[in-house]
C-alpha positions in Angstrom: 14.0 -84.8 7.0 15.8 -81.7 7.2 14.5 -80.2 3.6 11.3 -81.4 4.5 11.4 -79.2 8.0 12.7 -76.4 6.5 10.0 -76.7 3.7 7.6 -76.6 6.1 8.8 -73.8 8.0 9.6 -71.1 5.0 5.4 -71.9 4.2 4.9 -70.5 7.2 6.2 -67.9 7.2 5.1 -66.9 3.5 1.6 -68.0 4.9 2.1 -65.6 7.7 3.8 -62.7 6.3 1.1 -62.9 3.6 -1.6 -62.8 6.0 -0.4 -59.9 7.4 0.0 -57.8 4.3 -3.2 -58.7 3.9 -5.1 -57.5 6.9 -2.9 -54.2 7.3 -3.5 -53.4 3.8 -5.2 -50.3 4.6 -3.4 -49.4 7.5 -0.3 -49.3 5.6 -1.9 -47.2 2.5 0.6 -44.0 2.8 -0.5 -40.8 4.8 -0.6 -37.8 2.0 0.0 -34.1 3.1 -0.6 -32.0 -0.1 0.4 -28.3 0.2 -0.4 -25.3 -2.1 1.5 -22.3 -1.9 -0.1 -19.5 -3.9 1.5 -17.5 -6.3 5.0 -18.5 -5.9 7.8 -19.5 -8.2 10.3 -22.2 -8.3 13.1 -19.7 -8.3 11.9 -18.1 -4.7 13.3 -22.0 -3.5 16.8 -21.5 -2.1 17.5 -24.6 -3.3 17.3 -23.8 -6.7 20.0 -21.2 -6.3 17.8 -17.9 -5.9 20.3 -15.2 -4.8 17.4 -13.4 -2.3 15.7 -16.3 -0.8 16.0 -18.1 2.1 13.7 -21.5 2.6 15.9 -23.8 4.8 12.7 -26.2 6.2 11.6 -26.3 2.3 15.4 -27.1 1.1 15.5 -29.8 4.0 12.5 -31.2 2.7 13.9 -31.7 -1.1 17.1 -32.5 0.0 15.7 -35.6 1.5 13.6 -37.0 -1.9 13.0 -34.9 -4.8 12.8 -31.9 -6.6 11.3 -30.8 -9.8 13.0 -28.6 -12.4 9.9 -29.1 -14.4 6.4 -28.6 -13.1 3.8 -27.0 -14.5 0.5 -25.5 -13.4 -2.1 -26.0 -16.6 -3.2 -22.5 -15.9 -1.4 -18.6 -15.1 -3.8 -17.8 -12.0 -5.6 -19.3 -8.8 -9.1 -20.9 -9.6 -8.5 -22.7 -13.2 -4.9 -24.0 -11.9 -6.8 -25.4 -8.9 -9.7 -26.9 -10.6 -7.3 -28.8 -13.2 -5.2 -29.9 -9.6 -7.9 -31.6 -8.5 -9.9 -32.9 -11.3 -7.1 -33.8 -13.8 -8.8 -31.8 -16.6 -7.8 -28.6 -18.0 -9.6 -25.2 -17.4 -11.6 -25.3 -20.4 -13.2 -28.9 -19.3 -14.3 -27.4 -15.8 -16.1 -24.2 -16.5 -13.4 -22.1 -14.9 -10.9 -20.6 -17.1 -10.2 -17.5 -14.9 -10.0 -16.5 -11.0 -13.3 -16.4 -9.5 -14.4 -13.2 -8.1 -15.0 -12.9 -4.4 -18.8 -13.4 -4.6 -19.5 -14.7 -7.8 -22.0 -17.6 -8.2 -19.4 -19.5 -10.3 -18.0 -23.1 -8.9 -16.5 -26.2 -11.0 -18.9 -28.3 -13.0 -20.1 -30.3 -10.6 -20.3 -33.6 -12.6 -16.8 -33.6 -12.3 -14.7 -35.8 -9.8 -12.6 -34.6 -7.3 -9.3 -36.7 -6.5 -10.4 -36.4 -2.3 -13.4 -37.6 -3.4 -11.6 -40.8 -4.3 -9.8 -41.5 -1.1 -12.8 -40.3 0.6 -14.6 -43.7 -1.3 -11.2 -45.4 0.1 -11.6 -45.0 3.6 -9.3 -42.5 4.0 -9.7 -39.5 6.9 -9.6 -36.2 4.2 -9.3 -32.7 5.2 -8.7 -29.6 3.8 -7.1 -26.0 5.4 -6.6 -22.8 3.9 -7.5 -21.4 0.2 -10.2 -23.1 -2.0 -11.4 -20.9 -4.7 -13.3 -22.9 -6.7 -16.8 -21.8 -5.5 -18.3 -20.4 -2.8 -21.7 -19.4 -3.1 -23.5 -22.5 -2.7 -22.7 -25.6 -0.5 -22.4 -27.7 -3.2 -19.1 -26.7 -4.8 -17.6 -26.4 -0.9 -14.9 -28.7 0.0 -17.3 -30.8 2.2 -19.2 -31.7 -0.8 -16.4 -32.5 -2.7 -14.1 -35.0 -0.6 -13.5 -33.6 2.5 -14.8 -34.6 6.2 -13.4 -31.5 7.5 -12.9 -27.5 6.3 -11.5 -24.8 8.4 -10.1 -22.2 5.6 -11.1 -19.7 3.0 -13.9 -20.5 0.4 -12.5 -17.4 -1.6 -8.9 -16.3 -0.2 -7.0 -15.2 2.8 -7.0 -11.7 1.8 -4.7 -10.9 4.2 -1.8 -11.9 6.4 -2.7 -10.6 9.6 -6.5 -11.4 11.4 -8.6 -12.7 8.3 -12.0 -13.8 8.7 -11.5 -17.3 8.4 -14.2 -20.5 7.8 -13.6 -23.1 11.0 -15.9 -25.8 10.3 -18.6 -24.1 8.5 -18.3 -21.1 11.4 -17.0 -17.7 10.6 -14.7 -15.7 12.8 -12.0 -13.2 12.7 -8.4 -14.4 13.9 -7.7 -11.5 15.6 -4.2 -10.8 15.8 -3.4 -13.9 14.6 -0.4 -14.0 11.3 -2.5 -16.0 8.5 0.9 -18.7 7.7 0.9 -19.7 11.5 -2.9 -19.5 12.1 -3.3 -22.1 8.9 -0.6 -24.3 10.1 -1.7 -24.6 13.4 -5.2 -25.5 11.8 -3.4 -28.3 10.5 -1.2 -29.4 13.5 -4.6 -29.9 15.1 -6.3 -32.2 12.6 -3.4 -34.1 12.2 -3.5 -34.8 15.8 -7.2 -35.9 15.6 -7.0 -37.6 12.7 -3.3 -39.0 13.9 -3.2 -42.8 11.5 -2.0 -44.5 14.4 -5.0 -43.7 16.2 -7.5 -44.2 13.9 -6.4 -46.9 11.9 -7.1 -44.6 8.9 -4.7 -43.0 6.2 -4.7 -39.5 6.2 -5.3 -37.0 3.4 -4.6 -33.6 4.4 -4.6 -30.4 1.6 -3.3 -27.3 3.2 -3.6 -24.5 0.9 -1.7 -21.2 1.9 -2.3 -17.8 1.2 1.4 -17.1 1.1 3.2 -15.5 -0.7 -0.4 -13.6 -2.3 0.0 -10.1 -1.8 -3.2 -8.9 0.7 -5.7 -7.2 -1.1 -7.4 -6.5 2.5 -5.7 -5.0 5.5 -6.6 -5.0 9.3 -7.7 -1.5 10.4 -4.9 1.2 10.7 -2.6 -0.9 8.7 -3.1 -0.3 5.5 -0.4 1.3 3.3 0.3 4.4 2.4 3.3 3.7 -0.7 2.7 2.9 -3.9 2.3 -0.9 -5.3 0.6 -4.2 -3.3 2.0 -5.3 -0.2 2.5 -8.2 2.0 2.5 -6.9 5.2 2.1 -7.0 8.4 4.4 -10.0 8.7 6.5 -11.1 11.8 9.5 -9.3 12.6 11.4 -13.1 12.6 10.3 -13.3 8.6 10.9 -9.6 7.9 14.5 -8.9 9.2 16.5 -10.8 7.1 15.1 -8.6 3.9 14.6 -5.0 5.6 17.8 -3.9 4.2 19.3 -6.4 1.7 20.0 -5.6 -1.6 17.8 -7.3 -4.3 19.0 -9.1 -7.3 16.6 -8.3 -10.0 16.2 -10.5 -12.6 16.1 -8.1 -15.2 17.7 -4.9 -13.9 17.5 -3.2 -17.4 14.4 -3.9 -18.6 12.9 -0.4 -20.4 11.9 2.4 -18.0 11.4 -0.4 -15.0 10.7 1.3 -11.7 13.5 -0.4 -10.1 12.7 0.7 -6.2 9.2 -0.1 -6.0 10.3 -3.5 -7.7 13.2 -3.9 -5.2 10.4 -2.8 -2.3 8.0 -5.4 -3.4 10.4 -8.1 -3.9 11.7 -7.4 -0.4 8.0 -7.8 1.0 7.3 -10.7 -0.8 10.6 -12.8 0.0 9.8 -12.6 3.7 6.0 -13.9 2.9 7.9 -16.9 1.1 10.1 -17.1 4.3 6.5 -17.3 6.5 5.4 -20.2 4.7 8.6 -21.8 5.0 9.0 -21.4 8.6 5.8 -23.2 9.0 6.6 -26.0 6.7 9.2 -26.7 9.7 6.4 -26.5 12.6 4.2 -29.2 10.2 7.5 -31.5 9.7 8.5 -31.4 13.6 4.8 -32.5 14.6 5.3 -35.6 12.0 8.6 -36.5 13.6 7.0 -36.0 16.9 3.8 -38.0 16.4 6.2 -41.0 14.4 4.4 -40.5 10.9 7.2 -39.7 9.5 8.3 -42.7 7.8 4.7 -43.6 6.2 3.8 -39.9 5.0 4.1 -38.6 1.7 5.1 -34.8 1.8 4.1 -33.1 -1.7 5.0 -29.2 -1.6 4.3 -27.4 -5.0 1.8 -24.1 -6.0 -1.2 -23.0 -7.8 0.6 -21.2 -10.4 4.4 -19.1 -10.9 4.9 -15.5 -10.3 7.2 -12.6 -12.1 8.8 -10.2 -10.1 10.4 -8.2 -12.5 10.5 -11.1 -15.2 9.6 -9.5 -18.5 9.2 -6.3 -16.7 6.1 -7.8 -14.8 4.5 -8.7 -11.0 1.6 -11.3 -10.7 1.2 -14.3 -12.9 -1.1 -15.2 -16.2 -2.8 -11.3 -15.4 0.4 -9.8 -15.4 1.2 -6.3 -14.4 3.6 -3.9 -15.7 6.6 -2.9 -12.7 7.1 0.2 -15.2 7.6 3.9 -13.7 3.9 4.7 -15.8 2.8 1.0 -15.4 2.8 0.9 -19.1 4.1 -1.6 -21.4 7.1 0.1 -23.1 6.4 -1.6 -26.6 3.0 0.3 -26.8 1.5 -3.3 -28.1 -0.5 -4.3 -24.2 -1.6 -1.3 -22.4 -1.0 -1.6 -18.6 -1.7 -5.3 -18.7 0.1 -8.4 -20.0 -2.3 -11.5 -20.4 0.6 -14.4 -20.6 1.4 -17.9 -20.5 4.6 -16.8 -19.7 6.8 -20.5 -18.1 7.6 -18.1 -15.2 3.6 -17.5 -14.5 3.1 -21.4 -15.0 6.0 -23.2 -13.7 6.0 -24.2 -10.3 7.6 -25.5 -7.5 7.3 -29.5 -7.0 9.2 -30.8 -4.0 8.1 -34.8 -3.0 9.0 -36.4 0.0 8.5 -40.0 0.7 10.8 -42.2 2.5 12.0 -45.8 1.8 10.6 -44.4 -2.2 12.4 -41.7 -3.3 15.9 -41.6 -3.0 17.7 -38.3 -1.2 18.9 -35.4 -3.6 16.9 -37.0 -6.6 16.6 -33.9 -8.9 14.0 -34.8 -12.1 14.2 -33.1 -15.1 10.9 -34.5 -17.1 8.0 -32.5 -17.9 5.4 -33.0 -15.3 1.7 -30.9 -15.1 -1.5 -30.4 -13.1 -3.5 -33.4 -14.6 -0.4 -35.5 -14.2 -1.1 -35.0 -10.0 -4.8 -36.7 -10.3 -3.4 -40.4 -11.5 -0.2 -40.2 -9.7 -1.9 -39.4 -6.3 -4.1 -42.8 -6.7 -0.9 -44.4 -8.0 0.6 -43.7 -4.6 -2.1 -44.5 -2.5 -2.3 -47.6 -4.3 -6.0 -46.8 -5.5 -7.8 -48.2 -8.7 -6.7 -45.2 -11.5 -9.6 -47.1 -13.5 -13.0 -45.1 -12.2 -16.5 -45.1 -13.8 -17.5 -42.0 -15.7 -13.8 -40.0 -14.8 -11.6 -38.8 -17.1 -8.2 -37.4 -16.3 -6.4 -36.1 -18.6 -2.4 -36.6 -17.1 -0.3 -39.4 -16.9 1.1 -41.1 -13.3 4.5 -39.8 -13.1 5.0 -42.5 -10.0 7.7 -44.3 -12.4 9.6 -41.1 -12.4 10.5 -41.1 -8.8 12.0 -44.6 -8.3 13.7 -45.4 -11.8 16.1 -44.2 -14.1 15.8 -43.7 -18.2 12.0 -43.9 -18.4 10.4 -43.0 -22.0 8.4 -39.9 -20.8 6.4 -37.4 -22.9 8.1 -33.9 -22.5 5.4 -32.1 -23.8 3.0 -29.1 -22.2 -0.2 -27.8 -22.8 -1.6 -24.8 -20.9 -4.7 -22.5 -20.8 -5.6 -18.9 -19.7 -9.3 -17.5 -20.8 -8.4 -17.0 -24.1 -4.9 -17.9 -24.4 -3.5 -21.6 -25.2 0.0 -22.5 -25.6 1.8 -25.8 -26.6 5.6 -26.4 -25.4 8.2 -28.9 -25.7 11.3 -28.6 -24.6 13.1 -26.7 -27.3 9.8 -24.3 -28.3 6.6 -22.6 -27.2 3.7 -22.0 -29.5 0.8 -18.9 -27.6 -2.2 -18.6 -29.7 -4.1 -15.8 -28.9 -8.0 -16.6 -29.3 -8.9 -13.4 -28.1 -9.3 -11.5 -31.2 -6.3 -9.6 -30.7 -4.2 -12.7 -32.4 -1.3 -11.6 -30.5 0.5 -14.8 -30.7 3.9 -16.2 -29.8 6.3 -18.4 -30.6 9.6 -18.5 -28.8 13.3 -20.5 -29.0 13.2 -21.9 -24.8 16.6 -23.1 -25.9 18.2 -19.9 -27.2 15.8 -17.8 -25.4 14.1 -19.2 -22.4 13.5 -16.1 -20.6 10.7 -15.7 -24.1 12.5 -12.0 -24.9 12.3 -12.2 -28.6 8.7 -13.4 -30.4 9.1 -15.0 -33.4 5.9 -16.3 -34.7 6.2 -13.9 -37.6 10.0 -14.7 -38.6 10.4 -15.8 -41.9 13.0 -18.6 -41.0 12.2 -22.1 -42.2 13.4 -24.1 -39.3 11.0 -21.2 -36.9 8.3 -22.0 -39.9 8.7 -25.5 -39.5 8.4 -25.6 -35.9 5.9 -23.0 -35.3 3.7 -25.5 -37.8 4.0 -28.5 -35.9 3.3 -26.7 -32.7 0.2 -25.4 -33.4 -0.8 -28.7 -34.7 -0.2 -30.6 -31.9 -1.9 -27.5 -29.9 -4.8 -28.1 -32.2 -5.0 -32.1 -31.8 -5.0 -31.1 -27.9 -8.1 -28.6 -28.2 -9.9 -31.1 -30.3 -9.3 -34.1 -27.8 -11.0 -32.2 -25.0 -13.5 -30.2 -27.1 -12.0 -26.9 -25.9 -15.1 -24.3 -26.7 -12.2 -22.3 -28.3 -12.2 -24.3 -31.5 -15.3 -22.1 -33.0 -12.7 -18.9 -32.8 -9.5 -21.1 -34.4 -10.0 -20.0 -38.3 -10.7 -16.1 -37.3 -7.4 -16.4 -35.6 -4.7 -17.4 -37.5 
């Protein structure tokens, strides 16, 4: 009698429990906030150990589930890194391979799936602040028409830190006197609170894109500069001080005829912009505490691209600039330009945060890229990864957060215009389709700050290598038809 009781009682419970699950399915799907920096690399993270920086809210967050040493973007500047984010395609597939020009007609193909789209089909509430970039001249690539409910942001860029003319709902205005990080943030704070899951009964997808750390290329009246080189400011005094008179470690204090205090002056400027952004990570993280969505709230952090300052004598990214006294390269070989794939214009910073999942302090070490986002964000949301007529071209890199010793394909590849480069963990194969055939090949192991090019060394274990990299470069532009292809044989 008593077996049969307690029989009777643990199927109820199953039945009940079951039920439950059930019914809340969708309630319980995970809330996703997905921020972009722009232009900022994993080594402006205090957490990884950067002598100048200070991000304490962006440490806190990685300190509490994990950090990448290993993320890549797919491409060395804004709009093509962007498109591959959310298509899970490379640049080549999407019909941007370089930054789109304030103005310019040009948008991603159309036929191609965004992942918002996909939660949008879900039921989630999506919305998108900040930086797009992926077309502006026509409704049709805007981030309404392409997943979101709700747009308050930039269809180009920020432009500038202090009072930029920003989108708010499909309205323009100028934020007067408003500083660009906090304006964006509060953006969000807002939507959060309308769209706020326990409310709805909705999941919430939220993209906030930042213009941070970008150097302004527009300035409010009377404050533009007057010294030579880009600049970040205005900024707040609070993100300023800490920098005004600190001494810079450069990464490459003696590289050849470097113009070492307009480097120092820039890296000051752009430190505090990182500081901005991370300031206002902490005002988004204390309204999540705050509103109890928290626990059920995935918090990924990464950007569009990396960033030089100073590394290989360069500022910027994939359209790098020399920091030279003449702005010259000192070899003679680029002019005053350096087209790169460069890891520090493609690495990024990945920090994910999702209680009850990912362990505190989990540091992973695998080779993780752009497409790699597009499966592993319906992987978390539990969404079907099998979708008529889309093709991604990454691999769910869930598995990677929750267990140990998983069989995982180190391998990169990367475009820029007409650059393409293949790397595993020991080597790096650049082919240069341009014409030019200035192409690389560089020992990440004995050399991974790529100082010495040896695709033309006669050594048979560099031969060797340098041949099987370019293969498996090769196999990758034929798998996704890369228009390249018709330059390969003039090229090599």
């Amino acid at each position: 009698m008593y077996n049969l009781l307690l029989f009777i009682i643990l199927n109820i419970l199953f039945v009940s429990c079951s039920d439950r699950a059930q019914k809340t399915d969708d309630t319980v799907r995970p809330n996703i906030i997905f921020v972009v920096a722009d232009d900022m690399g994993p080594w402006t993270l205090s957490i990884n150990n950067d002598p100048n920086t200070f991000t304490p809210e962006l440490d806190k967050i990685g300190r509490s589930g994990a950090v990448f040493n290993n993320c890549f973007a797919s491409s060395a500047v804004c709009s093509p890194a962007r498109a591959s984010l959310m298509t899970g395609r490379y640049a080549s597939e999407t019909g941007v391979t370089d930054f789109i020009p304030e103005g310019d007609s040009t948008g991603v193909d159309l036929s191609l799936k965004f992942f918002p789209e996909i939660f949008q089909d879900a039921g989630y509430s999506t919305v998108m602040v900040g930086k797009w970039h992926l077309g502006e001249n026509s409704s049709e690539y805007l981030p309404t028409q392409r997943g979101y409910d709700r747009f308050t942001g930039f269809p180009h860029g920020g432009l500038r830190s202090m009072s930029p003319r920003i989108q708010v709902e499909g309205k323009w205005e100028v934020a007067e006197g408003a500083y660009t990080p906090d304006l964006l943030v509060g953006y969000a704070m807002s939507y959060i609170k309308e769209f706020n899951p326990l409310k709805t009964k909705k999941p919430l997808l939220m993209s906030l894109h930042f213009w941070a750390p970008h150097a302004n290329t527009d300035f409010p009246k009377g404050m533009e500069p007057t010294y030579k080189g880009r600049s970040w400011l205005p900024m707040k005094d609070v993100d300023l001080k800490r920098w005004e008179n600190s001494d810079i470690v450069l990464p490459e204090p003696n590289f050849p005829n470097l113009d070492v205090p307009l480097t120092v002056r820039m890296a000051r400027e752009y430190y505090s912009s990182v500081h901005s952004l991370d300031r206002n990570m902490g005002r988004l993280m204390e309204l999540l505490e705050e509103l109890n969505l928290v626990d059920n709230t995935i918090v990924i952090f990464t950007s569009d691209h990396g960033y030089n300052l100073g590394h290989n004598g360069l500022w910027h990214k994939g359209n790098g600039r020399w920091l030279t006294k003449n702005g010259q390269d000192p070899s003679g070989v680029y002019g005053n330009a350096r087209p790169n794939l460069y890891d520090n214009s493609i690495r990024v910073p990945c920090i994910i945060r999702w209680p009850g999942v990912i362990d505190e302090n989990t540091r992973i070490d695998e080779t993780v890229s752009f497409p790699d986002f597009f499966p592993t964000l319906l992987d978390m949301a539990r969404l079907n990864k099998t979708i008529d007529n889309v093709i991604y071209r990454g691999e769910s890199f869930l598995p990677l957060l929750g267990e140990e010793n998983i069989e995982w394909n180190n391998d990169l590849y990367a475009e820029y215009i007409d650059l393409r480069t293949y790397r595993t963990r020991e080597w790096k194969v650049v082919m240069d389709f341009s014409g030019n055939k200035l192409h690389e090949f560089y020992d990440l192991k004995n050399d991974p700050k790529e100082h010495n090019n040896l695709y033309s060394s006669n050594s048979p274990d560099v031969i060797m290598n340098r041949e099987k990299l370019t293969k498996k470069l090769f196999d990758k532009m034929r798998e996704i038809n890369d228009p390249l292809l018709s330059k390969a044989s003039d090229n090599l």
